[in-house]
N, C-alpha and C positions, 0 to 999 in steps of 0.2 A: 270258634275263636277267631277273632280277628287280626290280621296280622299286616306290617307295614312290608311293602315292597323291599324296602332293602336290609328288611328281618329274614325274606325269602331268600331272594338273590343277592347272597354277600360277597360285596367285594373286595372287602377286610375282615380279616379275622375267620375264626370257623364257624363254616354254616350250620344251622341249628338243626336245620329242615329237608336241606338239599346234598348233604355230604354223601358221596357215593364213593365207596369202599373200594380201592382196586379189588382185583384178583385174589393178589400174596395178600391182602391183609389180615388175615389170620397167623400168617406165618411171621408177618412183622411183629404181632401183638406179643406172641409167646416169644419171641426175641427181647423184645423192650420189657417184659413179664418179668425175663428169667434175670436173678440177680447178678450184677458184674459182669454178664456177659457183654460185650463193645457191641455195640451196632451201628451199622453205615445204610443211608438211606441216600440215593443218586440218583439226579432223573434230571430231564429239559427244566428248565424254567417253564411255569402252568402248571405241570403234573401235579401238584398237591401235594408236595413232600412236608414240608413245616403241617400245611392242614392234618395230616396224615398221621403225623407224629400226636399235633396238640389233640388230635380225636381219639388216640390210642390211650393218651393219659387220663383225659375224662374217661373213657369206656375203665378200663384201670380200676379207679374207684378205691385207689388202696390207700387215699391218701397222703402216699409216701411227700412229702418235700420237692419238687422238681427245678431246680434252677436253668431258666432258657436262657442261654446266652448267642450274642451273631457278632461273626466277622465284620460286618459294618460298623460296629459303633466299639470308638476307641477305651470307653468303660469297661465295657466288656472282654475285648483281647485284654484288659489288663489283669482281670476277674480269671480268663484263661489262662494266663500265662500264669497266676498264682494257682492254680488248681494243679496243671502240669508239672509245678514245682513241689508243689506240698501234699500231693495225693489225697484230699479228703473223701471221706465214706459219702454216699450221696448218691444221687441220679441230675446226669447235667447233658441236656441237648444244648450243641454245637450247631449251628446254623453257620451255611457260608462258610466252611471248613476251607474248601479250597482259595477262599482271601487271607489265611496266615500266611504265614512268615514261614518257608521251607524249615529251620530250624525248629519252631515251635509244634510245626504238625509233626516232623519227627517225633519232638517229646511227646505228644499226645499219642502218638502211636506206639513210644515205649507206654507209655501209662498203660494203654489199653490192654497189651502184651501179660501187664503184671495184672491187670484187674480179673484177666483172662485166666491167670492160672493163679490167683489165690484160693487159700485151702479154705478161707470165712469167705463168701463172694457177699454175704452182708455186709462187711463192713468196707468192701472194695468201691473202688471209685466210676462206677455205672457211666459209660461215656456213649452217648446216643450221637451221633455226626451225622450230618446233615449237607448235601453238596450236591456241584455239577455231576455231566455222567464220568466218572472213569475216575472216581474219588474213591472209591473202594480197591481199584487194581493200584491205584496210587500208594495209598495207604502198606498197603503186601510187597509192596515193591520197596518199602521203607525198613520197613520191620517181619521176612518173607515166610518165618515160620510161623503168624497167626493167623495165617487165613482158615484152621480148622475152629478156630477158635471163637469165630466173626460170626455175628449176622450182617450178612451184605445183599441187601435189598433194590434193586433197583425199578420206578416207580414208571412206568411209562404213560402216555396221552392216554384220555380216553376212547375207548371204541364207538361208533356210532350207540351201538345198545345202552352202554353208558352214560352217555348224552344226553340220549332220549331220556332216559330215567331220570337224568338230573331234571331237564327242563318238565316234563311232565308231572314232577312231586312236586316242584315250587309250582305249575300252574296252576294244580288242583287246590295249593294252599291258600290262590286267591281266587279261587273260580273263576279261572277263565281258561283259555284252549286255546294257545299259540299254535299257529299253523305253519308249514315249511318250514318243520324240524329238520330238514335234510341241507338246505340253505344255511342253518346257524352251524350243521356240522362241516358241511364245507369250507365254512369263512372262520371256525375255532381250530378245525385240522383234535382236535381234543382236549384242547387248552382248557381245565376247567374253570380258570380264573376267570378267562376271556368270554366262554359260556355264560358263567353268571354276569359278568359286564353287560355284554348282549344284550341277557334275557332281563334284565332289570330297566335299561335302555329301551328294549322294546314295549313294555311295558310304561314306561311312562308318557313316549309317545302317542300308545294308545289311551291314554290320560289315568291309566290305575299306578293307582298310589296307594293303596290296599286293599284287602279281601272285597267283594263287590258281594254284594246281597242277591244278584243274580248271574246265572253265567254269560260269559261274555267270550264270544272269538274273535281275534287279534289276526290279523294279519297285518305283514311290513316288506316296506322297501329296506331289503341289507343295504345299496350305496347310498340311504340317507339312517341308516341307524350306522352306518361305519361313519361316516362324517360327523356324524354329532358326537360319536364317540371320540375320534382323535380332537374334534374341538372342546371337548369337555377336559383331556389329557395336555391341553398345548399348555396350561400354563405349569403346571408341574413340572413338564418334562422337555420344553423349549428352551431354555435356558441352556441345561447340559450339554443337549446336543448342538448348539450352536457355538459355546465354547469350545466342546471338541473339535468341529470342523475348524473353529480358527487357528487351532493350534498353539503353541506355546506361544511366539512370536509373531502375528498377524502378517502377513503379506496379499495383495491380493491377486497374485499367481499362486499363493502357497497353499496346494488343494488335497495333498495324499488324504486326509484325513479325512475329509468330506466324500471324497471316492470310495475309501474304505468302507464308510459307517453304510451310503446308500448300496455298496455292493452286500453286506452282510444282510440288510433290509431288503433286496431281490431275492438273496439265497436263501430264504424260507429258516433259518435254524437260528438263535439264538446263543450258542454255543460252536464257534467255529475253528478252523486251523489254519491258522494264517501261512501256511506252508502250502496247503492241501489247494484254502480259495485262491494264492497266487498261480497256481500251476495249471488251475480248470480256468479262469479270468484272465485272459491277456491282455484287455482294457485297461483293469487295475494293475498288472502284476508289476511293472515300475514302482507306481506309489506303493504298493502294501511292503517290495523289499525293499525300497528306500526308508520306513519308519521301522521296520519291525523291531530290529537290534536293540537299537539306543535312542530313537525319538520319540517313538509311542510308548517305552516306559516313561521315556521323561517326561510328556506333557502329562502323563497319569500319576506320578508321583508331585507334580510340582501345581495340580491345579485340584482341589478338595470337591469341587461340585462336581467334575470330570470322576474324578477317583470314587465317588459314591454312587455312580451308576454305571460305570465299566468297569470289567477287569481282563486283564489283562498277565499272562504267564509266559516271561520272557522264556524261560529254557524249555516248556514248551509247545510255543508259541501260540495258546491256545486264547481266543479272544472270547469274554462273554460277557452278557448283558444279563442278568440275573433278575431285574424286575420284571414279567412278563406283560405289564402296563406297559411300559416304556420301549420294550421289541414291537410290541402293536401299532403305537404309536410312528416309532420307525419306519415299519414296514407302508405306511398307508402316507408319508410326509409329501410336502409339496416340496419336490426338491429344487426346480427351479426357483420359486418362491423363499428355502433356505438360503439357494447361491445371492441372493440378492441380499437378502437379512445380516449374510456374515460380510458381503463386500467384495466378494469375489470376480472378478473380471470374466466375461464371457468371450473365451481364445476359443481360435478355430484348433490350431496346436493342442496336441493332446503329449505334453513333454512327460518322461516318467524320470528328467532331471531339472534344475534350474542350470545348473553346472557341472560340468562333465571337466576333469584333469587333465591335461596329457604334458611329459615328463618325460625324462631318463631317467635311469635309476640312479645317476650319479647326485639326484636334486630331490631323492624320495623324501629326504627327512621335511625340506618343506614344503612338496606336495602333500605331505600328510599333517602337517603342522594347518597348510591352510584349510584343507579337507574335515580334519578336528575341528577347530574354530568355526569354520560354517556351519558343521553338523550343532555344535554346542548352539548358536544363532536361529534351530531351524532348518536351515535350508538345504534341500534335495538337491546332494553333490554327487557324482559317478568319481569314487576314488578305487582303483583296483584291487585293492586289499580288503575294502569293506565287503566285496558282493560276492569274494571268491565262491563262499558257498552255496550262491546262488544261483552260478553259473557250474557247479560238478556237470560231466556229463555233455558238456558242450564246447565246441569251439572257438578260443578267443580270440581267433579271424573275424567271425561271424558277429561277434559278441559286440567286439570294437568294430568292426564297419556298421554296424547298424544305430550303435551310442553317439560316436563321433560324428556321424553323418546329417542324423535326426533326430534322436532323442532326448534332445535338451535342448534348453534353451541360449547358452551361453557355451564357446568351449574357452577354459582357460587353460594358454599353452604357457610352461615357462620352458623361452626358447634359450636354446647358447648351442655350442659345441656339439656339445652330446647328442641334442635334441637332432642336429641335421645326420649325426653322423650312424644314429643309433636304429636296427632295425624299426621296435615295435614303435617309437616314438613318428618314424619315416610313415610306415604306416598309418597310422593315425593321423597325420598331417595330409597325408594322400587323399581321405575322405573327409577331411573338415574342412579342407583347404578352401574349394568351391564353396565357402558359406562366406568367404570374406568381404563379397561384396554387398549380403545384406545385413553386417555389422554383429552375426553371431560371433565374433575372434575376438577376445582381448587376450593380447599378447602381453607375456611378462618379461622383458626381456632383461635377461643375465647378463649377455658381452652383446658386443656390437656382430654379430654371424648374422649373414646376409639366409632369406627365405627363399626360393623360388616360387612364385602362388603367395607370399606373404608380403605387400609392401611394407617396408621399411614404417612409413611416415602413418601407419595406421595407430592412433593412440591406447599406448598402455601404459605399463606400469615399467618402470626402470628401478631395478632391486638390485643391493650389489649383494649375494650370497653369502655371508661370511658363519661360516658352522661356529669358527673357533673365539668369536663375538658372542657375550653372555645374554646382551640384549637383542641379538637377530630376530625373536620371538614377535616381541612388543613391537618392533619397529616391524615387521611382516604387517602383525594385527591393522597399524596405522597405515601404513602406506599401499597395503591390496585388501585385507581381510573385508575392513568396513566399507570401503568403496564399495568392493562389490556387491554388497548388503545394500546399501545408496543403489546402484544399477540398478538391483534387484525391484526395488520399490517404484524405480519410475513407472 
């Protein structure tokens, strides 16, 4: 029989020819077999968890109705959310489980609870979930007395021998005999997706485009089938990732995001913790806790091509890329070539702020008012209330002479009274002070209180504080917020 190339090696949908069963798949089958009982299937991105599931149904063969539903597509959470309301009889994979709505995976998780211990489990509501790794201890952590109740499956890369097998069955299916199988397992790490890309890739290189009526041995250059393949991926997947590096608000100092994405593209994984990469990464560990909180939700919820190929879990904080095209793609990017494509300025400074605060506590309310406002804006500001938890465990000696000193770009002091009189603020002036001459200071100044290390006639902003003024807010925004936004962009 003759067969087309990317009938063998598919890189959508399941393979006909080349599917190669983990380990547990047996154990998954009679999971997804047995009625009502909930099943959780979790593994990296590649692993073949969706493959895994759609080849258990065919194998199956019973017929039954299966409605596949994914957290990507907004039809579908809505098709969920009436399912976890209305409990129908049925069998329904869940894909992308971990992109609901904290709320909704609860309910799905009471559902599963009741499907678990109905006395008819025919007529129960078969809920197959489908996710990242740690979507099943997730799940028990929600609802903590069904995990006797669960099949919890988790699906791991494949092993070299597995590899081999995949690539081997698809070459015999076009007679030929790819050579340095050890090379395509080194450069998949197990990825079966990224295998069949490869070996399909490889293959047309070597000009088979289907079954050959003779045999034939293929040998390849991996750095010219890895380039063909991210330039086969750029235009899918250049778009998103170029929006994300620019971030909500463009600037072209404004880089945490592009730092991020190419630090998660060295770390080999897919699936990361934004806690975990700040703490081994001191390069990025500025930018990753400058967005983590409230900016890298915010550009993910307010930008739809960004939000359909990242995710992202603020509580925690756990960052992933779910298409395992698109991690590849990543991992192999011209990064210089993207710093230029987003606009980005090439600084020798490597800031982990644009703007760094410093205050009394008698002026907190609008340090934090303008600290707000900038973060809403974008922009990487050091306000000491925001990073508390990032600094547990350290000294805010060390913390503030190292911020104020050099790690931003801009320090904004708003001076008065307080500010000369007041330990931590004296401090903080003691190490910024020395920047005044290369025009890192813009002073805010509240009263007329003389600086020593501060001249007087250096330009800034003249604010008169008034709390008990309804528009102090608006007139802040006008008179400092946006300027320094203006700064910001020169």
């Amino acid at each position: 029989m003759s067969l087309l190339v990317e009938e063998v090696f598919v890189t959508e949908g399941v393979p006909a020819f080349t599917f190669v069963r983990p380990p547990n798949y047996n154990r998954i089958f009679v999971d997804v077999r047995s009625p009502g009982k909930p099943v959780i299937l979790e593994g990296q991105s590649g692993t073949g968890k969706t493959t895994c599931i759609r080849q258990i149904l065919v194998d199956l063969g019973d017929r039954a109705a299966t409605e596949y539903l994914t957290a990507r597509e907004a039809v579908d959470v809505s098709r969920i959310e009436a399912i976890a309301r209305e409990r129908p009889s049925g069998r329904f994979v869940i894909d992308d489980f971990h992109r609901l709505s904290a709320g909704l995976q609860t309910s799905l998780a009471d559902l599963a609870k009741l499907s678990a211990e109905s006395p008819d489990p025919s007529k129960a509501t078969k809920l197959i979930i489908v996710g990242i790794n740690q979507v099943g201890s997730a799940l028990i952590q929600l609802v903590p007395d069904i995990a006797k109740r669960m099949g919890i499956h988790r699906i791991q890369p494949g092993g070299e021998p597995e590899i081999t097998q995949l690539i081997r069955t698809g070459a015999s299916k076009l007679n030929v005999k790819i050579l340095q199988l050890d090379v395509i397992f080194r450069e998949t790490r197990g990825d079966y997706w990224l295998t069949q890309q490869l070996c399909q890739s490889i293959c047309l290189s070597a000009g088979v485009l289907e079954t050959l009526k003779e045999d034939k041995l293929i040998e390849f250059d991996i750095d010219k089938i890895r380039k063909e393949v991210v330039e086969q991926l750029q235009s899918a997947h250049y778009p998103a990732v170029k929006e994300f590096c620019r971030g909500r608000r463009f600037r072209p100092s404004n880089q945490p995001y592009y730092k991020l994405l190419r630090a998660i593209g060295q770390n080999g994984s897919s699936n990361v913790d934004l806690n975990e990469l700040a703490n081994s990464e001191p390069d990025v560990r500025g930018s990753i806790n400058n967005i983590k909180e409230h900016r890298l939700p915010t550009l993910i919820e307010s930008k739809p091509l960004v939000a359909r190929s990242f995710y992202y879990n603020k509580e925690t904080k756990s960052f992933s890329i779910d298409d395992p095209a698109l991690f590849y793609f990543i991992q192999h990017l011209d990064w210089d070539q993207l710093r230029k494509d987003c606009g980005f300025r090439i600084v020798a400074e490597n800031f982990d702020y644009d703007i760094a605060l410093s205050f009394a506590g008698e002026n907190r309310e609008l340090a934090s008012h303008i600290a707000t406002q900038l973060e809403e804006l974008d922009v990487p500001v050091f306000y000491d209330e925001m990073f508390e938890v990032n600094f547990l465990g350290k000294a805010w000696t060390k913390v503030f002479r190292d911020i104020f000193a050099e790690k931003n770009r801009f320090v904004v002091c708003l001076l008065d009274v307080h500010h000369l009189e007041k330990i931590w603020p004296t401090f903080e002036r003691e190490h910024f002070s020395p920047r005044v001459a290369d025009g890192s200071i813009i002073p805010i100044y509240l009263d007329d209180t003389k600086f020593v290390g501060i001249p007087s006639d250096i330009i800034g902003f003249k604010f008169k504080f008034d709390p008990t003024d309804e528009n102090w807010r608006s007139i802040a925004d006008e008179q400092i917020t946006m300027k320094l936004v203006e700064k910001l962009t020169e």
